[in-house]
N, C-alpha and C positions, 0 to 999 in steps of 0.2 A: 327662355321660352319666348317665340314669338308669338303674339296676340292679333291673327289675321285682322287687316281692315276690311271689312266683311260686304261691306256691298259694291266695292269695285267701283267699276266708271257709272255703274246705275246711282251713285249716290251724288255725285257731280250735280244734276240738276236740282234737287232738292237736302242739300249736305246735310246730314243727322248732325245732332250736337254730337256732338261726340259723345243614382241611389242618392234619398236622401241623408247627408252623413252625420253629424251631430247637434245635438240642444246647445245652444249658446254659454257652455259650462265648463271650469278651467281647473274644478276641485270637485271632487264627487259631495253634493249636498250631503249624501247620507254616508253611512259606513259603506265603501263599496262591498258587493258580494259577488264571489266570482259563479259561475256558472253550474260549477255542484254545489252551491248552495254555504261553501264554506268564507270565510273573509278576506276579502283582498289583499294583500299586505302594501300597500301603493295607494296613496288617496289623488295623485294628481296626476294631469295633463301631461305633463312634461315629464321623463323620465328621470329617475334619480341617476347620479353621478357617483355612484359606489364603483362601476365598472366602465370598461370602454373597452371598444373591439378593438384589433388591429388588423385582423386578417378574416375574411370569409371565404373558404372552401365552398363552394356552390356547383350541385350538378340537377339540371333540368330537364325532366323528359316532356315535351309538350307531346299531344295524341289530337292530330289534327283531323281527325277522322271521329275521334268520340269528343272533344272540344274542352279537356281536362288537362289539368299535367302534374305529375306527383316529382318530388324533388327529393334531397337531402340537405343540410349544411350545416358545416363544420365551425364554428366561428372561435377565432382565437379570442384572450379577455385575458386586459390588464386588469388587474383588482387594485380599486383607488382606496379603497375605505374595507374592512373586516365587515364581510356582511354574509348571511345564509340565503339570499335571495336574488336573484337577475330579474331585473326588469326589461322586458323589451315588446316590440311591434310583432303582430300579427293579425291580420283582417279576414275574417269569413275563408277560412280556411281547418281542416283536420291535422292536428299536431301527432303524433306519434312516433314510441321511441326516443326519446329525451334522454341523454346520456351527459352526467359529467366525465369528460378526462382530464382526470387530476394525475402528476407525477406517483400516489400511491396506487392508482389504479382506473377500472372504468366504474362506475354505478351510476343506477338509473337517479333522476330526479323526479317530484314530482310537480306535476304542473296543474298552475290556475290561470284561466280565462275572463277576461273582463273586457266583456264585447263593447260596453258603450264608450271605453277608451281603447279600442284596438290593443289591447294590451295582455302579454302573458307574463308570469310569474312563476320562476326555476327554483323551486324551494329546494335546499340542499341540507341534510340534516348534519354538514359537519359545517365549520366557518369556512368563507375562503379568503385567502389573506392575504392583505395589502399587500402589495409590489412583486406580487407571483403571479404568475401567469397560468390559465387553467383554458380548456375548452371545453364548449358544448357542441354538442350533437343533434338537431334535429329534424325528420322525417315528417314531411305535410306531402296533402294534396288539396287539389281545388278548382274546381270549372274556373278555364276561360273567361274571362269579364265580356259582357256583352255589351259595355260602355266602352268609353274612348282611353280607359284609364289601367291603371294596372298592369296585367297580363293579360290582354285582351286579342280576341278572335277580328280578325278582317277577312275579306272578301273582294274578288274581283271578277269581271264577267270578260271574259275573250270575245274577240269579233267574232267566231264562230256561235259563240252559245255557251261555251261551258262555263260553268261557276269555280273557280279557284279560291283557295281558302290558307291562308296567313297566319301569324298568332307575332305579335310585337308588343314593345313594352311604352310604358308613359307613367313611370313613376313621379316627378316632381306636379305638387307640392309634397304630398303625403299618401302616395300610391304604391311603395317598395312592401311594403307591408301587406299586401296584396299580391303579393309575388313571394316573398319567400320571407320568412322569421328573421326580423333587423330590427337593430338601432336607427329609427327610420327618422334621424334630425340632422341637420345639416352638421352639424359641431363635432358629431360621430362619426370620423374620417377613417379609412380603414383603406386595405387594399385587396382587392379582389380577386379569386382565380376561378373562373366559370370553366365548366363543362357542359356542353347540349346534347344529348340523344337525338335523333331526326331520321325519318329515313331518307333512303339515297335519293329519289326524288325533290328533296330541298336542297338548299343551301342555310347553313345557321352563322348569324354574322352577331358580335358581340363589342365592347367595348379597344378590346386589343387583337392584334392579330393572331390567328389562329397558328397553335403549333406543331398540333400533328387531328392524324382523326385513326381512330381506330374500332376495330369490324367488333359486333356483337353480336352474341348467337341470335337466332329469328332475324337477322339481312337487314338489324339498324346498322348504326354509325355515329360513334361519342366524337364531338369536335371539341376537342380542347384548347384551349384560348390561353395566351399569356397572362402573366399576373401585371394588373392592375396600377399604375401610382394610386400613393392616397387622394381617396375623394370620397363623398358624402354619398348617402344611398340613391336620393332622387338623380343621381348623375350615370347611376347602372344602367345597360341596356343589352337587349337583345332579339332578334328576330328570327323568326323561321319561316321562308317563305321557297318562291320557286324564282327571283327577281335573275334580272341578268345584270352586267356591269362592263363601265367604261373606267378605265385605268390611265393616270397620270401622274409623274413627280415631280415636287416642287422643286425650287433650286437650291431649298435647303433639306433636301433630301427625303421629304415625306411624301411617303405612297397616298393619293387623293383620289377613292372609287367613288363613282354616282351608281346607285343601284335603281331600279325601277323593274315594272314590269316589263317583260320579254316584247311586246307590241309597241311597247312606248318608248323604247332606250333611245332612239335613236332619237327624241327632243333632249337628250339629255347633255352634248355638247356646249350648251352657252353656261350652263350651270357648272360644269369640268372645268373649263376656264375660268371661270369666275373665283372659283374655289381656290385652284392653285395662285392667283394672281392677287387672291384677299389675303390667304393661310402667309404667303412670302410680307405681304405685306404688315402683315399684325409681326410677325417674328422680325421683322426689322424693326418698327414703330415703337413695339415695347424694350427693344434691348433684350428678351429671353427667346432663345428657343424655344419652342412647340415640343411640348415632351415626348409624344408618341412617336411610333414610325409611321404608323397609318391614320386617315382621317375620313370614315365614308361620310357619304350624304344618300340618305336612301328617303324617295318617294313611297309615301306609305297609302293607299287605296283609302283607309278609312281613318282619318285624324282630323281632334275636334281642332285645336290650336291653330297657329301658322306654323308653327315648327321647334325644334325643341333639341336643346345645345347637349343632349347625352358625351361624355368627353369621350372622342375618338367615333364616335357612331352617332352624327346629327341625323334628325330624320325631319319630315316635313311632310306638308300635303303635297300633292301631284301638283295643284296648280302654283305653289310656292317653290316649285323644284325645274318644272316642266317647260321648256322653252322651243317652237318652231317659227324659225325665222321666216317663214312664210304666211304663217297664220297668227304669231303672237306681234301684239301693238307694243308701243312706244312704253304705255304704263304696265303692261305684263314685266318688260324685261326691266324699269326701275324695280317693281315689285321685287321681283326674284331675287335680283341683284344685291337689294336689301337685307331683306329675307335673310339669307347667304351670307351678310357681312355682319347682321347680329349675331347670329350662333358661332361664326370663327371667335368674331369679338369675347362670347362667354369664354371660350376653350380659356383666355386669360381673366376674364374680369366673371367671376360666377364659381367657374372648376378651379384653378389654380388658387386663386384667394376667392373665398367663398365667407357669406355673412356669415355670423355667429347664430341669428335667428333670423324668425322670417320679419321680421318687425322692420328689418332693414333690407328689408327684398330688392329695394329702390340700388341701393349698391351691383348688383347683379342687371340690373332691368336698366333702371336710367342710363349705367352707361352703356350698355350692348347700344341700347337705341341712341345715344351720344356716337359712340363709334359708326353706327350706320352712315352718319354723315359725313365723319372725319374722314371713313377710308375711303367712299363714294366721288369724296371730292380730289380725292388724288390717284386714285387708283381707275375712275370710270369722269374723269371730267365732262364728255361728253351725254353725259345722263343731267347733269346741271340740278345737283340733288340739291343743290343751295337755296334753287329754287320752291323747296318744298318744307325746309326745317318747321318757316313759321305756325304753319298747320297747325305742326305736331303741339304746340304751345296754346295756340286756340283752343284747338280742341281740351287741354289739358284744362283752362282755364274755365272754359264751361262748368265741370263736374265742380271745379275749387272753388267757384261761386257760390258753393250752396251752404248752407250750413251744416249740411250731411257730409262735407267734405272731410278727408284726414289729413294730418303730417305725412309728411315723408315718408320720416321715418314713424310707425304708430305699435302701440301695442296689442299683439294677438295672441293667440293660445289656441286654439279649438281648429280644425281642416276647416271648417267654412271660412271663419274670420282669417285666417292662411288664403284661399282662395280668393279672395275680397281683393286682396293687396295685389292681384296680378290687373289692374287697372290704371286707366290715364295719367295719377298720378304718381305710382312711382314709374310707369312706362316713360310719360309725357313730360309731368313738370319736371321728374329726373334727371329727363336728356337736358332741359332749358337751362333748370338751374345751372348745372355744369355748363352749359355753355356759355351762363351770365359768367361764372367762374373763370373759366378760361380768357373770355374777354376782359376780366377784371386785373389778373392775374399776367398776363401774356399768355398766347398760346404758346411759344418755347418753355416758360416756367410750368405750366400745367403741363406739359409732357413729361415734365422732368421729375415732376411733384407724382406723377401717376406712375410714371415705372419704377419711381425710388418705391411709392407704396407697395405694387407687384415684386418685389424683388425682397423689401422686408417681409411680407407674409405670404409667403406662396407656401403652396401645401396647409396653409393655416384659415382660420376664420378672423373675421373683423368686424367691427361697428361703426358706426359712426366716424368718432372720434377719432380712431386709426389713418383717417385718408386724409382730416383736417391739419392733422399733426404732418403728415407725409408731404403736405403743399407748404408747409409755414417752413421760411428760414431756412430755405433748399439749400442755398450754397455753406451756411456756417454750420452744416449737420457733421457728424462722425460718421457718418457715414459715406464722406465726399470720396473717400480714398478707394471705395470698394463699389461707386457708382457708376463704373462706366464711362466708355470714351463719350456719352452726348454730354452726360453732366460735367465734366471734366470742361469739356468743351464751350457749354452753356455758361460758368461759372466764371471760365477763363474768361470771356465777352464781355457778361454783366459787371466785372470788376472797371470796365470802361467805361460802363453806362449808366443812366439815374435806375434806380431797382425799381419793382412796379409801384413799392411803395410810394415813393415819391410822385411816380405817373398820379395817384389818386387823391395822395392826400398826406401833409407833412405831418412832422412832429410826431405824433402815436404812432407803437413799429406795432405794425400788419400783424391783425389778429384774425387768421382765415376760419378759426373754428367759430368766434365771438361773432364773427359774420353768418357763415353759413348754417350755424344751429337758429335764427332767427327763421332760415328758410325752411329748413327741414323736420325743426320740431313742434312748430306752430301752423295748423293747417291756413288754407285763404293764400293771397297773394296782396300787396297793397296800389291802390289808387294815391298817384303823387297830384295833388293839385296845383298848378302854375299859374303866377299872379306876377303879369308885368308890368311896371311903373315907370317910366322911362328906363332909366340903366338897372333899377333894384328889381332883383326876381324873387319872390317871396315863395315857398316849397311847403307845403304839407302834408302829410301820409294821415290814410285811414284805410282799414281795409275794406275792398270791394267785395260787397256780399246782396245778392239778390234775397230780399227780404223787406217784410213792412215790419220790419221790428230794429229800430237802432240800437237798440243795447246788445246784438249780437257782435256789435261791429267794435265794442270799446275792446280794452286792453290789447292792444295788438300794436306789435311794435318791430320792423324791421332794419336793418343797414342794409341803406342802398345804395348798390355803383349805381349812381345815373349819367347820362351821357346825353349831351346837347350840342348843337349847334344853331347856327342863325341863319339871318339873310345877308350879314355882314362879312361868314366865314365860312364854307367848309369845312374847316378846319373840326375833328371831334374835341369837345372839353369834359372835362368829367371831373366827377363832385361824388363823394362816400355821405347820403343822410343818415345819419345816425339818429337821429331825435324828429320827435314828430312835427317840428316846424324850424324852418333854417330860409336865411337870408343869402343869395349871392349876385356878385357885382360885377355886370357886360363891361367890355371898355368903353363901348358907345350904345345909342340909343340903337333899335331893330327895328325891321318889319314883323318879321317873325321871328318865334325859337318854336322848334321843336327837339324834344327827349326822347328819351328812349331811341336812341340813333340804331336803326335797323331793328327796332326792336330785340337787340341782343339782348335787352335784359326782363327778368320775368315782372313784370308789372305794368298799370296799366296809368295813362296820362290825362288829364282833368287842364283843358284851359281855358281862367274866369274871363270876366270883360271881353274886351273883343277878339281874344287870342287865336278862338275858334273861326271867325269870322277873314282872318287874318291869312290863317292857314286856305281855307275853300277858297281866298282871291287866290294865291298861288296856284292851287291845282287846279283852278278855273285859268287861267290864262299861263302858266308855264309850270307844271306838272314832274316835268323832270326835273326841276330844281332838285327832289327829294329822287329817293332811289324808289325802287316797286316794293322794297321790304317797309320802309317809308309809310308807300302809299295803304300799302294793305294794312300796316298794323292803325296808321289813321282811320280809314272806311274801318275795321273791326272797333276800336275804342270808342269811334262818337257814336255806334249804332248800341255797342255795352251800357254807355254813359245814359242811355238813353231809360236803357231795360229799370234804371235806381234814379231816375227824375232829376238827374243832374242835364243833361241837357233836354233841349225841346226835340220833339222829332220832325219837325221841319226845318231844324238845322240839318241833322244828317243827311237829309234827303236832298236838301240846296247839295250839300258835300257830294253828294251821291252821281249828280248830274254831270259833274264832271267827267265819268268811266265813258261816256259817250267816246271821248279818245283815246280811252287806255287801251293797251296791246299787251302787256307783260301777263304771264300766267299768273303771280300770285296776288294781285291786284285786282284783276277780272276776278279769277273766282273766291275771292275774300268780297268781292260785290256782289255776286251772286248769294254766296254765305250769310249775306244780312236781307238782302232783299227777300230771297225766296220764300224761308220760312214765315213770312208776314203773309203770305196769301197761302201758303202750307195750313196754318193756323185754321184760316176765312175755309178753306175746302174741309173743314169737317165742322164748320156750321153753316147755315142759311142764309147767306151772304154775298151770293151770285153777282151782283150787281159791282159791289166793289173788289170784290178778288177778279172779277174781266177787268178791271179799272191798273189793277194794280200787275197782273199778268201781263197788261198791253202796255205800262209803263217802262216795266224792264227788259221787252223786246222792243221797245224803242229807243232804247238804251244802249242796247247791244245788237241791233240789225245791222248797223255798217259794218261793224267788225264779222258777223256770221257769215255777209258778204260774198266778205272781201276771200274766205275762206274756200278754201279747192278742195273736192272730193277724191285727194288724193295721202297719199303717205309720206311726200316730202316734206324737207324740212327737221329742224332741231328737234331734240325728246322734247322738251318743251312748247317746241309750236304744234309738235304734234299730239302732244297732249291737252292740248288748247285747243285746238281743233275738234278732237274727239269729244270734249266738255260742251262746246260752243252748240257744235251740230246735231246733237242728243237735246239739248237744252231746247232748239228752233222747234224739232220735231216733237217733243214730249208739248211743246207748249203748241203747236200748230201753225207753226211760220210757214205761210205758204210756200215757198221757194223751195224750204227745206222739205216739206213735206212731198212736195211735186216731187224731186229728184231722188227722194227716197224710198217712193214709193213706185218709180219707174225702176230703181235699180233692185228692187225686189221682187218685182215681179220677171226679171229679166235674170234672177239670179233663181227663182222657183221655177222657170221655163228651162234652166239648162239643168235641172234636177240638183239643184246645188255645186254643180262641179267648174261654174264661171268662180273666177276669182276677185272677191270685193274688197277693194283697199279694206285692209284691216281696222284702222283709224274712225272708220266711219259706217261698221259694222253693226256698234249698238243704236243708231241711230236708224240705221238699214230694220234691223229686226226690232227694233223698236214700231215701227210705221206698219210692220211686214204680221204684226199679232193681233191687230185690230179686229180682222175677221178670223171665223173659227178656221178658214183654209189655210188663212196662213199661219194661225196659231197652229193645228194639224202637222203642216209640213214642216216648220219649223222644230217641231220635238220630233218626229221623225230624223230629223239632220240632228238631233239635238242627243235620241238613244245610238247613232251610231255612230257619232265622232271620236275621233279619240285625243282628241285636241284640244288640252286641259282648259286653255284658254277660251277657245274657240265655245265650248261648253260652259263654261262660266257664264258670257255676256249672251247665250242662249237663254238660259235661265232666268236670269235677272231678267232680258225683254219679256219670256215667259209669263212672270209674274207681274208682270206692270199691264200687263195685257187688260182690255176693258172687260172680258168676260167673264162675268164671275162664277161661275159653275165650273172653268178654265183652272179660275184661282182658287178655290175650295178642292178640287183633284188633285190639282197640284201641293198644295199642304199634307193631302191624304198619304201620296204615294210617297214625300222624303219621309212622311214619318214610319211609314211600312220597310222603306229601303230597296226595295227589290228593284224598282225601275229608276229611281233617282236617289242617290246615296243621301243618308238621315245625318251625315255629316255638312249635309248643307238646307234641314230642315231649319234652321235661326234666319239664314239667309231669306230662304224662301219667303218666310213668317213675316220678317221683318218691312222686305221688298214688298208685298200682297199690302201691310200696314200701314205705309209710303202711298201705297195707291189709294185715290180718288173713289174707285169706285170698289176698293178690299179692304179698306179701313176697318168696318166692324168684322169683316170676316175674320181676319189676323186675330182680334183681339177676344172673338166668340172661339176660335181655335185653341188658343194659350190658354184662356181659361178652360177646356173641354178636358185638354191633355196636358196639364201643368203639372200631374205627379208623375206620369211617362216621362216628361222631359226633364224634371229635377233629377230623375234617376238616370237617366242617361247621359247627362251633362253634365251633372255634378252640380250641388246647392252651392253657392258662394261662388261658382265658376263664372270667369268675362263672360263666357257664352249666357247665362243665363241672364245677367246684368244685362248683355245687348241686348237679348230679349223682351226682356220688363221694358227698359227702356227705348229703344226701338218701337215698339207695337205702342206705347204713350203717351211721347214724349211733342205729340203736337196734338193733342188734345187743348182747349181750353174754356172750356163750361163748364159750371159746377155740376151740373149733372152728371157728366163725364168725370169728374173726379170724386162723387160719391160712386158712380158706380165702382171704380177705380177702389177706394177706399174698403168698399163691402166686400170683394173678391178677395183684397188681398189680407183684408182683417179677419175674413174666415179662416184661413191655416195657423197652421200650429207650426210650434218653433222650429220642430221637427222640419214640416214641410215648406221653410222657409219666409217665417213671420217678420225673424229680426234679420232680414239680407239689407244692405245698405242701399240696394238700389233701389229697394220699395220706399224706402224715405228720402231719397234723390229725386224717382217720381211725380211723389206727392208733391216736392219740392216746384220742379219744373212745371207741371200743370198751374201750380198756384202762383206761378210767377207768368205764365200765360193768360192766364185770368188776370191779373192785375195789368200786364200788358194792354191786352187788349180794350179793358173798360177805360183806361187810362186815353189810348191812343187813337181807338176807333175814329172819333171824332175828326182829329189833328189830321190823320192822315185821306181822311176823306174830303174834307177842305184845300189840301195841299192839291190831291191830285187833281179838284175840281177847278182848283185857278190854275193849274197847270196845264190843263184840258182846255181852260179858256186863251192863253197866253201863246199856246202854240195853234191853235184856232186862229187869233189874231196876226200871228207872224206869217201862214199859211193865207190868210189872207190879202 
């Protein structure tokens, strides 16, 4: 699943840090009782392992017109254990009709309900016996889900006016059980044969290709579908809509449909390509074929997610699918592009070998969002995603600051604490870790180590342990003879060359688990501190935790590839820490050393004595010595360093002056990334004086480069993404230049009624300038209810809300969350963006609080969406007042209504580390800019 990055290019100027379903309980406290009143036979969470399917018979009639659909299903059942009972999934649903077929005959069963574990119980009054095979039978119905999850109803409006209405599925994490009676856990692999009812006016699209459809009296029509490979329930899917489609094969022979609405298809060309040129690319990369024959991608009108890896039927939002070459920018088509290459990615890493549980979700997640980069960098070079990886790690490193952070890998049990886990860490530090791996490892040997893993457990589940074992000792495995002409080929090479062991470190043979369980089962990341002496470099680890409490930080112990260079070399050196303090020895004396080379590796760097000072001569007078991955993870670390009292903040800020010449994407807005939020902070208290202070500091900072910049589209993805950052940033902050010219080209673009064409690039900066007053705020949602230009409406929106009037931004909260004029699948958005503003700070947060059990049910408790929400609407507050009230709201709910969510204590966390910030800093940085006020006064003079 992808986990949209939710505020698009409006988060550029000011970067975010990065039904209610169950009580926090893993074993029923009391004797469970089922729903008539008799005893549960099942006290836990987790289903018991007496039985396992292997086949589900499934036929669905959705009733798009009454917004219900009644079903049947037949599930085949290996009997593991001699038992008189079936434990299995069912959610807010009528059961009826419960049949065993057993080889003597059919009889009814009867059935118990136990709603607060979604769970039924098939009591059978003979035994049914180990290693025989029996089936059950049974008949549900159930409304349509009016959430994003499930079986759930969507909607779409035509240019003309009419309303059209959909019904699609979104089982993962634990939503199949709301669809139809399953073994609803990933481990419960089975293979599928659906049938859909529909009438002629749809089309019904399912996990495999359809193989006949046949007439039913009353003028339906059953489309029957192929049977299934094995896979897990959240992997099901199906829709029933009125969508049209574009048809392509790949060159290894698979049918690749884009489906969308009939008005919209025709953006759906860059995403058809894309598809077929990622789908060839993964089936070469991993050494397996792609098992299907078919693979659609369907644009889904109402979807909470970015998009979501169902095997053979990906589906997505419109704006995660939707591409016009004319109106989408530079970061639309990385987006999509992305988007597109994590869900191919799952078809092998997620469906084909799939976790054992969700504890290890990071398996499925980390590497889709690992593969985003691998396949972007060789399949789409000119997207320059290389550019963007370190983000994802930033960000990732935010949330694993806190003490509320988890492992990797963590243990859950309950759909909320499941939902929890689809966050930064296994998304973000997932992808990092792996890529520290890879760079540790070689990337030839991580290839070789991942498709030997894919090729051992396919159709099967894993943990851990399974992938570590899969990298150690590639070439001396038994399995060399059956791996493949790469590893053949790989093996043949390295028997000429040092192993990677050797690259890091002698004597002890490579222990990849002993390493990477340090990373994945101990949540936090570690802070290396650097102490240089002429040639003796002294190393020590602790971990990096935003806290006034040091005993959060003891016991914590990592092995780290570190990786260094000097002023003497180029050249990368690398060094395995394994203990919390170690000594190593340059050839000769330095100017400087910097670690962590490109930041390939997940951790952050501390340098004592003058190390720091060492480094800012460099990027003050020759900057390129170092690369921009370089530059940016240095500006990210000394402004970190800063936040836990290891460095002064008038270091950073000396470091900081130097971006005056920077030009590289990830370096510029990893400066913006530290600067902004520091007067982010100052605008939501009373502190006018110094937030102009510090607003006017970093468009002094960056007015040459704004410049130097053309109100046009040319140029690389990245300069043009640069651009679009740069000139949103002049105008949100009021650069005159910027403002003049964007204020001319909106009114010039509101005089031809909207039908002049505005570099796309420099759009949100256009309607940015263009919402100020109510006319153009007016005109611009009028462009905004008739576009059909996913894109184009996005960065609508976003200026929408950022807009200064606030009766503007109060209507607008109203109407996503009503849905009728602006879809409630972009109500977090809205919320969030309104929360961001200056002048809709309290409104965002008087809104979440108003309609916080509305949105727990509609978005799901423990779901990313809600977490960016809590977080988003608070997470730049810093008064204690602001975090009692904080505190009061969210300590009035119950568990139920989402008391123990992690992100309420993530929260808590970041407010009280913005308070500590700022009593801390206020001062320092007031001083700084006052002699820097005076300093350039004097050179001015």
């Amino acid at each position: 699943m992808f986990v949209a990055p939710l505020l698009l290019l409006l988060s550029l100027p000011f970067p975010p840090s990065s039904g209610a379903q169950l009580p926090n309980q893993n074993q029923a406290k009391h004797v469970p009782v089922a729903t008539n009143g008799q005893p549960f036979p099942w006290h836990h969470m987790r289903l018991p392992k007496t039985v396992s399917p292997l086949h589900y018979d499934l036929s669905i009639h959705p009733n798009l017109t009454t917004l219900d659909f009644t079903g049947i299903v037949r599930i085949q059942l290996n009997v593991l254990e001699d038992t008189r009972t079936i434990v299995l999934h069912a959610k807010k649903m009528q059961i009826s009709n419960v049949l065993l077929l057993a080889p003597e005959g059919v009889r009814p069963l009867q059935v118990l309900e136990y709603p607060p574990f979604h769970q039924l119980a098939l009591r059978s009054d003979s035994v049914l016996t180990r290693g025989r095979r029996y089936e059950v039978q049974l008949q549900f119905a159930a409304n349509l889900s009016d959430s994003f999850h499930g079986f759930y109803k969507g909607s779409y409006r035509t240019s003309s006016g009419e309303d059209r209405v959909l019904a699609s599925t979104q089982f993962e994490a634990t939503f199949a059980r709301g669809a139809f009676p399953c073994f609803d856990e990933p481990a419960f692999k089975a293979n599928f044969t659906i049938r859909i009812i529909r009438e002629p006016r749809h089309i019904a699209m399912s996990n495999m290709p359809k193989v006949k459809t046949v007439e039913l009296p009353g003028g339906l029509l059953e489309d029957h579908f192929d049977t299934s490979v094995q896979m897990s329930t959240y992997l099901v899917a199906y829709i029933v809509s009125d969508f049209s489609s574009v048809s392509r094969t790949t060159q290894h022979g698979v049918k690749i449909s884009v489906y969308a609405v009939a008005e919209k298809i025709d953006q759906t060309a860059f995403a058809l390509d894309a598809a077929v040129k990622l789908l060839d690319f993964y089936d070469d990369y991993f050494d397996i074929p792609y098992p299907l024959p078919k693979q659609d991608l369907a644009a889904i009108p109402d979807f909470q997610s970015g998009a979501m890896e169902n095997w053979g039927l990906t589906t997505y939002r419109e704006t995660g699918l939707l591409f016009d070459p004319d109106r989408s920018s530079a970061s639309d088509k990385l987006g999509i592009t992305k988007v597109i290459a994590h869900e191919l990615a799952h078809q092998w890493f997620g469906n084909l070998v799939t976790m054992e549980w969700w504890n290890d979700l990071w398996l499925n997640e980390g590497f889709a969002k690992f593969m985003e980069f691998i396949s972007l960098d060789i399949t789409y070079p000119e997207l320059q995603v290389d550019d963007f990886f370190l983000g994802k790690c930033f960000e990732a490193m935010e949330v694993d600051s806190l003490s509320s952070s988890h492992p990797v890998s963590t243990h859950v049990e309950n759909p909320t604490q499941i939902q929890e886990m689809f966050d930064d860490v296994s998304y973000d530090k997932g992808a990092c870790i792996l890529n520290m791996l890879r760079d540790f490892l070689t990337p030839d040997a991580f290839e070789i180590g991942i498709i030997r893993y894919l090729k051992r457990y396919s159709y099967q589940n894993t943990v851990n342990s399974h992938l570590w074992e899969s990298l150690t000792d590639i070439c001396n495995s038994d399995d060399l003879h059956e791996g493949g002409k790469k590893l053949k080929e790989f093996c043949s090479k390295r028997n000429h060359l040092s192993g990677a062991s050797q690259k890091w470190f002698s004597g002890d043979e490579l222990d990849v688990r002993a390493i990477m369980d340090t990373w994945t089962l101990q949540e936090g990341f570690p802070l290396v501190t650097v102490e240089v002496r002429g040639r003796e470099v002294r190393l020590s680890q602790e971990r990096y935790l935003k806290t006034d409490d040091p005993s959060l930080t003891e016991g914590f112990l990592w092995q780290i590839p570190l990786t260094y260079m000097t002023s003497a070399s180029s050249t990368i050196h690398r060094f395995l820490l394994k203990t919390k303090t170690d000594v190593l020895y340059l050839p000769e004396e330095v100017d400087w050393v910097k670690f962590n080379v490109d930041m390939s590796g997940y951790y952050m760097v501390h340098y004592t004595g003058q190390g720091w000072n060492s480094i800012i001569k460099v990027l003050q007078h020759n900057h390129t010595a170092l690369s921009s991955n370089d530059r940016a993870s240095l500006i990210h670390n000394v402004f970190q360093l800063v936040s836990i009292g290891k460095v002064r903040l008038d270091t950073a800020l000396e470091l900081s002056l130097y971006l005056s010449r920077e030009t590289e994407i990830m370096a510029v807005t990893q400066g913006f990334g530290e600067l902004v939020p520091l007067y982010k902070l100052m605008e939501k208290r009373d502190m006018a004086a110094l937030e102009n202070q510090m607003k006017g500091y970093i468009v002094d900072l960056f007015h040459g480069l704004m410049d130097r910049q053309e109100w046009t589209d040319s140029g690389s993805v990245s300069e043009r993404m640069l651009r679009s950052y740069l000139l949103l940033f002049g105008c949100v902050r009021n650069y005159a230049p910027c403002v003049k010219k964007a204020t001319q080209l909106f009114s010039q673009w509101k005089d031809s009624d909207g039908k002049m064409s505005l570099p796309v690039d420099v759009t949100m900066a256009v309607f940015m300038v263009g919402v100020r007053t109510p006319e153009g705020w007016d005109f611009l949602f009028e462009k905004y209810r008739s576009s059909l230009q996913m894109s184009v409406r996005s960065r609508m929106k976003s200026a929408m809300a950022y807009s200064p009037l606030k009766d503007k931004l109060q209507w607008m909260m109203e109407q996503s969350l009503q849905g009728e004029v602006m879809k409630t699948q972009d109500l977090p958005d809205v919320i969030v963006t309104v929360s961001k503003n200056p002048y809709g700070y309290q409104l965002g947060w008087e809104f979440l609080k108003a309609n916080w059990h509305t949105m727990i049910k509609k978005f799901d408790l423990g779901s990313s969406t809600i977490s960016y929400l809590v977080t988003g609407v608070t997470n730049q507050y810093s008064t204690r007042e602001k975090l009692d009230e904080v505190r009061s709201f969210f300590s009035s709910l119950t568990e139920e209504t989402g008391s123990e969510m992690r992100c309420i204590r993530q929260t808590y966390e970041t407010i009280e580390d913005n308070i500590r910030w700022m009593d801390t800093n206020v001062p320092l940085l007031q001083a700084w800019l006052d002699k820097r006020g005076h300093r350039v006064l004097h050179e001015d003079l």
